[in-house]
N, C-alpha and C positions, 0 to 999 in steps of 0.2 A: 658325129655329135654325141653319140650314145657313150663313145668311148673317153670323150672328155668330161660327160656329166660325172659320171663315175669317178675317172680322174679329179675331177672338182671337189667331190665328196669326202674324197679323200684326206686332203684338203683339213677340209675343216674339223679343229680339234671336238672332241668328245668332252662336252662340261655337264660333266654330272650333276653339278645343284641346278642348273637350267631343267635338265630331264627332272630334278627331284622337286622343282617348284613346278613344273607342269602339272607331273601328276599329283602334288597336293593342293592345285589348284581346279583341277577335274575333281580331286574327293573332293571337297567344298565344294565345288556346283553341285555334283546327284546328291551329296549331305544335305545341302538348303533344297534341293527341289524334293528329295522325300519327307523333308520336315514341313517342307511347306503341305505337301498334302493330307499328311498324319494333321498337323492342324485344323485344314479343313474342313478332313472327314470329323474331325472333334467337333469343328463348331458345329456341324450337319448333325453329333450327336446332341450336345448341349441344345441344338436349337429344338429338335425333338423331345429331350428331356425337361424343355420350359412346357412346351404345350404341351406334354403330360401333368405335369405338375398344374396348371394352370385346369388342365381336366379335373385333375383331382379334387384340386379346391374347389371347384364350382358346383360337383358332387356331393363331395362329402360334407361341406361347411350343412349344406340345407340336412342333410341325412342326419347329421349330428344332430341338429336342433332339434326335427321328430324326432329322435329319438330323448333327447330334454325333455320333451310335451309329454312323449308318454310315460316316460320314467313319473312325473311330475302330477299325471293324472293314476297312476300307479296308484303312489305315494298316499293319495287325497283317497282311493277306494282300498286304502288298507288304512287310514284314520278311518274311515266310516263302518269297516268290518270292527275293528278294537272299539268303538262305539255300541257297537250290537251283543259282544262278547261281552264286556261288563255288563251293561245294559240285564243279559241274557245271564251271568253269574248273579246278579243281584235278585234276579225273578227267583232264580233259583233256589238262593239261602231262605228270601222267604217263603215261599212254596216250604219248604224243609221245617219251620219255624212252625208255619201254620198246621203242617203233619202232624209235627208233637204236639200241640197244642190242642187239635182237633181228637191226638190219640188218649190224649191224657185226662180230658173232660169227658173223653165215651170210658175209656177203660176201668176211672176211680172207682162210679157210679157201679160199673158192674160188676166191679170185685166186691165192694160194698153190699151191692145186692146180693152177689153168691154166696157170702161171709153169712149174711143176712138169716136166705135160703137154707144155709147150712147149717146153721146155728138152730133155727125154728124145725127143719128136718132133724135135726137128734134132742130139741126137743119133744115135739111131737112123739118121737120114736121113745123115748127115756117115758114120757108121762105114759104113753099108753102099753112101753114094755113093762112097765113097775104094773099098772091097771090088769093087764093079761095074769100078773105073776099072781096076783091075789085072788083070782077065780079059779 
């Protein structure tokens, strides 16, 4: 029996596009089955990368707003400092006003009076140098 299978085989012609549709019929199956799992493993990634995303937002949306708040409440205590800084230039010009004005009303007076002083000193001095000269 062994020696007619053999014989039988023989037999039958050799069709190469039979052999050449087989094997491009085995590439298409392991083609689709590794496409199929490269998909899968994507959706396994995709499905991870929603619920990160979905992390993220639920995160950061409230972190951003503190951080709005305080940007916000910043904002209102640097109006309130620029409030103190004029405020505190204004004190200042007049404080400044008041100096001259303070120095100018002391200082007239006593240039006046030195003027004065000085004037009655080389009087004094001239009357009773001439006075001296004649004794």
């Amino acid at each position: 029996m062994v020696a007619k299978a053999s014989k039988h085989r023989r037999n039958i012609p050799l069709d190469w596009t039979a052999i050449l549709e087989g094997s491009m019929s085995f590439f298409l199956v392991v083609t689709a089955l590794g496409l199929a799992y490269v998909l899968l493993r994507m959706g396994g990634t995709f499905t991870r990368l929603n619920i990160f995303v979905k992390r993220l937002d639920e995160e950061v949306i409230p972190l951003l707003l503190q951080l709005q708040t305080t940007l916000d409440e910043v904002n209102e205590q640097l109006k309130n400092v620029d409030g103190m800084v004029d405020t505190l230039s204004g004190v200042t010009q007049r404080v400044d006003r008041m100096t001259k004005t303070v120095s100018s009303v002391i200082t007239n007076p006593v240039k006046k009076a030195a003027g004065l002083s000085a004037g009655l000193s080389e009087a004094v001095s001239s009357m009773f140098g001439s006075y001296r000269g004649r004794n």
